[in-house]
C-alpha positions as CSV (number, residue, x, y, z in Angstrom):
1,X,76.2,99.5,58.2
2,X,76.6,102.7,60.3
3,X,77.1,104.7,57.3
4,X,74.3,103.1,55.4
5,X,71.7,104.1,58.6
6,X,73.3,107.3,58.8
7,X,72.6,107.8,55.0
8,X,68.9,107.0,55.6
9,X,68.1,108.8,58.5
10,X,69.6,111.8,56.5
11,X,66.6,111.4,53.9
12,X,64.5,111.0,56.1
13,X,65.0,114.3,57.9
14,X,65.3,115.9,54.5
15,X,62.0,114.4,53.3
16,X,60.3,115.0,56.5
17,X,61.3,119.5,56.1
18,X,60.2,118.9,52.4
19,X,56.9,117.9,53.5
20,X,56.2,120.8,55.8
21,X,57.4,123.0,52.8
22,X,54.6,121.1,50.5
23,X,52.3,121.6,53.0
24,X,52.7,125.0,54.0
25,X,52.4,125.1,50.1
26,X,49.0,123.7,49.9
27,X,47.8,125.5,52.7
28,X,48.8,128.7,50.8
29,X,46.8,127.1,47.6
30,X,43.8,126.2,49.8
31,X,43.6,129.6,50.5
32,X,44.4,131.5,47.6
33,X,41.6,129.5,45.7
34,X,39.0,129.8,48.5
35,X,39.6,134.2,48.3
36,X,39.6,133.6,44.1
37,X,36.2,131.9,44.4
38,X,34.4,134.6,46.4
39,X,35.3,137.0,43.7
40,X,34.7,134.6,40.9
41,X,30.9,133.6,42.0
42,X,30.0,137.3,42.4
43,X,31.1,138.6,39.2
44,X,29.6,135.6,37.2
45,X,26.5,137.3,37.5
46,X,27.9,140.5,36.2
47,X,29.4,138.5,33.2
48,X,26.6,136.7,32.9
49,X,24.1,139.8,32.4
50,X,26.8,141.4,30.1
51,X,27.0,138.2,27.7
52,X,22.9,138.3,27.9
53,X,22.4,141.9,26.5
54,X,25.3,141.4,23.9
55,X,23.0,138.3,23.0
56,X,20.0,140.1,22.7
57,X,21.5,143.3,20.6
58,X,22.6,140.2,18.7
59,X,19.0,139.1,18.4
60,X,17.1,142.5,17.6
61,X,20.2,143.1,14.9
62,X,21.2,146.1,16.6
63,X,24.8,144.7,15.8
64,X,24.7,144.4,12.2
65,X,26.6,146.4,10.1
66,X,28.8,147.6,12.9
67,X,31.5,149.9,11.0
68,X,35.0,149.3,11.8
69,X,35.4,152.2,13.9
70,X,33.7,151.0,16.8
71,X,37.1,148.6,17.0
72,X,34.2,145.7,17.1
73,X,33.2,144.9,13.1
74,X,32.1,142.2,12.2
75,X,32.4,142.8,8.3
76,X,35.2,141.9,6.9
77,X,36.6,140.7,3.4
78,X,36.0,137.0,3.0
79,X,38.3,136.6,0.0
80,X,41.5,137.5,2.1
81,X,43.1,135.1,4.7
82,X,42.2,135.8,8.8
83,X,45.3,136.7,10.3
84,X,44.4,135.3,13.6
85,X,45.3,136.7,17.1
86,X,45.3,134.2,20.6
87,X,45.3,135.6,23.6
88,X,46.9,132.5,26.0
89,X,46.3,132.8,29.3
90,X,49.2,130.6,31.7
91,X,50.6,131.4,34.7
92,X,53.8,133.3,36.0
93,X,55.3,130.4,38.2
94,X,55.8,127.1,38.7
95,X,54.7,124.4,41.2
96,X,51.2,124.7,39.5
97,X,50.9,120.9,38.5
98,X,50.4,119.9,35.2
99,X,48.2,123.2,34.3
100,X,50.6,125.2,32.0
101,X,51.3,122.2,30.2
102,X,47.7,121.5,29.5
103,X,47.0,125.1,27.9
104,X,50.0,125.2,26.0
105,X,49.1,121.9,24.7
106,X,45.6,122.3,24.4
107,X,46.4,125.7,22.5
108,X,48.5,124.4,20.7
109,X,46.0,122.0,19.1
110,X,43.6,125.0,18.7
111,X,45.7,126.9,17.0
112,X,46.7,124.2,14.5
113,X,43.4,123.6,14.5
114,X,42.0,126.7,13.5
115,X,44.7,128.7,11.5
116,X,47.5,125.5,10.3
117,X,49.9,127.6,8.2
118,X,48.8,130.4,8.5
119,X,50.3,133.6,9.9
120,X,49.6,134.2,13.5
121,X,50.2,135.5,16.8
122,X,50.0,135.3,20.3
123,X,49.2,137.3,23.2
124,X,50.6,135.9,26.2
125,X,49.1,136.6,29.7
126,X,51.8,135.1,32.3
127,X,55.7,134.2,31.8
128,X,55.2,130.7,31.1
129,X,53.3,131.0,28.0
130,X,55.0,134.0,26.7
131,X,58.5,132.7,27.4
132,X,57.1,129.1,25.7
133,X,56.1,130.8,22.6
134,X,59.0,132.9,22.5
135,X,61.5,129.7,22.3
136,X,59.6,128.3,19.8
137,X,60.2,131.5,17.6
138,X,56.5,132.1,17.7
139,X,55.3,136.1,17.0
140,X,54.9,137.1,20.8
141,X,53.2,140.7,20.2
142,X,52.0,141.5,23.4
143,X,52.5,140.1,26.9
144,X,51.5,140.6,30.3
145,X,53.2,139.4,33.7
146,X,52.8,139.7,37.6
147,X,48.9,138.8,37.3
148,X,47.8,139.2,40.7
149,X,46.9,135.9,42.9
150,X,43.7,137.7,42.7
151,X,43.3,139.9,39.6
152,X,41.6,143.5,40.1
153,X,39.5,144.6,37.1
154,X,41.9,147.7,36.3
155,X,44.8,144.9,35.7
156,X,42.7,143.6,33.1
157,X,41.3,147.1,31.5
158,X,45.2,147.5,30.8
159,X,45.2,144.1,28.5
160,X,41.6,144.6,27.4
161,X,42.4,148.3,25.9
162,X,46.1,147.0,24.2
163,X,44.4,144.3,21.9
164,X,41.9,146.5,20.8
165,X,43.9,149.2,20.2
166,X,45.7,146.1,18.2
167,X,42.8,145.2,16.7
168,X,41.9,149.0,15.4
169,X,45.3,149.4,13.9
170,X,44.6,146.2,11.9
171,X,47.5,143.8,13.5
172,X,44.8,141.2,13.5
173,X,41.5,139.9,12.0
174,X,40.2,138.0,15.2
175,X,41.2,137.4,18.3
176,X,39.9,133.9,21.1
177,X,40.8,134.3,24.2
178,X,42.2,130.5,25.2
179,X,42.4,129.5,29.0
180,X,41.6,126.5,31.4
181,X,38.6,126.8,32.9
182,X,37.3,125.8,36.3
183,X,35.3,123.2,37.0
184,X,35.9,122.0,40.2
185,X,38.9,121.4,42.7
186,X,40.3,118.5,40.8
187,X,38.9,119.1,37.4
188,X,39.3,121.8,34.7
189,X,38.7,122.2,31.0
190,X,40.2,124.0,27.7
191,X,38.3,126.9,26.6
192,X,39.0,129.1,23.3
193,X,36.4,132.0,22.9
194,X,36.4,134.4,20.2
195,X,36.5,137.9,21.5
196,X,36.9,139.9,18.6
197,X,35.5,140.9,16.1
198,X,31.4,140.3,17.6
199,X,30.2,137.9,14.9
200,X,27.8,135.3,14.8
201,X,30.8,133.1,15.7
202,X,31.8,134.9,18.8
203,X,27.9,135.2,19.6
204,X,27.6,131.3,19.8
205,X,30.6,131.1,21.8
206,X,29.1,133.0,24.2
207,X,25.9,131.9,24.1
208,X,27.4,128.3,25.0
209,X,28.8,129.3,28.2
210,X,25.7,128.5,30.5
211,X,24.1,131.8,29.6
212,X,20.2,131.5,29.4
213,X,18.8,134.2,27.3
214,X,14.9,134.3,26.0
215,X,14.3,134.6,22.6
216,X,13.5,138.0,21.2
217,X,10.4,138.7,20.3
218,X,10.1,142.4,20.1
219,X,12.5,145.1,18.8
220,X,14.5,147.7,20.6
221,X,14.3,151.4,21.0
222,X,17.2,152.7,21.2
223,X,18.4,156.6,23.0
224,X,20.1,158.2,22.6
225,X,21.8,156.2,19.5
226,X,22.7,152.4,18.7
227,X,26.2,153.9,18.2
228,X,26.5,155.4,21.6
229,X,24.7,152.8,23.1
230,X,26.9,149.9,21.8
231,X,30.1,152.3,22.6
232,X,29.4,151.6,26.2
233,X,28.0,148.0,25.6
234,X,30.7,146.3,23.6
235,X,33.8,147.5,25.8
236,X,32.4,146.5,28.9
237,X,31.8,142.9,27.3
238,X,34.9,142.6,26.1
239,X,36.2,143.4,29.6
240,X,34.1,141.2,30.8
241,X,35.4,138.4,28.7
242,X,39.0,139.0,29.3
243,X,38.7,139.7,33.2
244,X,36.4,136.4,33.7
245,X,38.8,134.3,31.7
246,X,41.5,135.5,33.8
247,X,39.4,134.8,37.0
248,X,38.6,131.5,35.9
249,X,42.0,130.3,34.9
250,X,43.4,131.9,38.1
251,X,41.2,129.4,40.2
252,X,42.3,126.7,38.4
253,X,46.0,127.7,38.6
254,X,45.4,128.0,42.4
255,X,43.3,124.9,42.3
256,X,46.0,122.6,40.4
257,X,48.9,124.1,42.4
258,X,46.8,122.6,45.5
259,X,46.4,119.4,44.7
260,X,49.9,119.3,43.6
261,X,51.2,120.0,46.4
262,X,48.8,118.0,48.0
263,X,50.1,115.0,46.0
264,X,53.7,116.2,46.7
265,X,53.1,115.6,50.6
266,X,51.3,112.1,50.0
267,X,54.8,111.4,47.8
268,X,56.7,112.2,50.8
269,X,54.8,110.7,53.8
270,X,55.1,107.5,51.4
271,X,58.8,107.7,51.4
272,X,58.6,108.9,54.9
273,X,57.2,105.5,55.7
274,X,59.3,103.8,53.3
275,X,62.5,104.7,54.3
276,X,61.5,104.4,58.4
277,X,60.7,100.6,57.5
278,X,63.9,100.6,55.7
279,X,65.9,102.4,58.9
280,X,64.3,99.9,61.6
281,X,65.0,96.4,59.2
282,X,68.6,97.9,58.6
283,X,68.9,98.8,62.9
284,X,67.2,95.5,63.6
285,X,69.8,93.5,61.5
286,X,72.5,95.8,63.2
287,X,71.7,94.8,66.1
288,X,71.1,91.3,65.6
289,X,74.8,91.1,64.1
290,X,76.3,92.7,67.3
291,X,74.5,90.0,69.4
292,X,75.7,87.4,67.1
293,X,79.2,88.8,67.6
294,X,78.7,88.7,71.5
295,X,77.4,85.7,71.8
296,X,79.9,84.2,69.1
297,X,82.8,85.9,71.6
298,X,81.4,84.5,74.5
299,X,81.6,80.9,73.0
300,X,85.2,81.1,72.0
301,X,86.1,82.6,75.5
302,X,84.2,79.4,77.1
303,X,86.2,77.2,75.3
């Protein structure tokens, strides 16, 4: 009986240090997500204004007949299979909850989905994905790791200006950008966006993503050149893209790694009160038996 008290009051010790460890944890989370969510709320506007003047170029047909060279056609040879491109976006650790699990799985289904036999490849943003892919014998032609906990827009300018330079030399015929997206603290959702090439499709992608943009009614004059002009347009939306996809699954790795952790404690202060129930029966019966043994001794002497 000692050693079966001794045993529990061992766990419970153990489970009590991996509590503060899974809180400390959350706390971490808590605040991690809270610093991502400044940043996130103040460049949505940016992104948002971006996506609205790609839309309206769309509108006025500035974008038609883009030539290849701008790395951003849209004209391509229908007869020939896409080879597609997806850029996954997971994250470099563990501890995050369910969240890698459900864009890898959600991806996958995408990518069945949208290209079934067909040749393609993934760009991986953060080791889970990349090493994922990897095992699976997938074509892993780019990746990136060490994202920050709060990604600066240079970080992403790195990724942003590898696939297009991918895209130019003709590696791929389109790329989406596939991520989990942030709803709120307990809730996020599967997003694939095409990013390349700017075609009607990629323009309805972006158009679904809570951008409000008035119909065109007039044309646009353009200085000094559409060329020029979309030169400086296109690349900042496609940074735009990439960097607030990044943001946004960022807050909702930091969000899902909180309310694991979160869950983790409530696990533990369950056992916690579990196995203290547990210790007091088992003392309570321990001590009951010694009394018995007393008492039982005291009898025998009597007699």
């Amino acid at each position: 009986m000692g050693a079966s008290l001794n045993d529990v009051k061992h766990r419970i010790t153990s489970t009590k240090k991996t509590r503060q460890i899974t809180n400390a944890m959350e706390m971490v989370s808590q605040a991690k997500l809270n610093q991502i969510q400044k940043h996130t709320v103040s460049y949505a506007e940016y992104a948002s204004q971006i996506k609205s003047v790609v839309l309206h170029l769309a509108q006025s047909h500035i974008l038609d007949g883009l030539n290849k060279s701008s790395g951003h056609s849209a004209d391509k040879d229908q007869s020939k299979t896409k080879r597609s491109a997806y850029l996954i976006i997971t994250s470099d650790r563990g501890m995050v909850g369910s969240y890698n699990s459900n864009v890898i799985r959600e991806a996958n289904e995408f990518i069945e989905k949208h290209s079934g036999s067909n040749d393609f490849q993934i760009l991986a943003v953060g080791g889970t994905g990349s090493d994922f892919y990897k095992k699976r014998g997938d074509n892993v032609s780019y990746e990136y790791r060490g994202v920050s906990d709060v990604p600066t827009f240079n970080e992403v300018r790195q990724i942003v200006k590898m696939v297009t330079s991918m895209y130019d030399k003709d590696q791929f015929d389109e790329l989406y950008v596939c991520y989990e997206h942030f709803v709120n603290r307990l809730i996020s959702r599967f997003r694939a966006e095409k990013m390349l090439p700017i075609d009607d499709e990629a323009i309805a992608s972006a158009a679904s993503q809570d951008i409000v943009v008035k119909p065109m009614s007039a044309e646009y004059d353009v200085e000094p050149s559409e060329k020029e002009v979309l030169n400086v347009i296109l690349p900042q939306y496609s940074e735009s893209l990439v960097y607030g996809a990044i943001l946004d699954a960022k807050t909702s790795e930091h969000a899902s790694s909180s309310t694991a952790m979160k869950s983790a404690s409530d696990n533990a202060d369950d056992l916690i009160s579990s196995l203290e129930l547990k210790y007091n029966r088992a003392r309570q019966a321990a001590i009951t038996t010694e009394i018995t043994e007393i008492t039982g001794g005291q009898e025998a002497l009597s007699h």
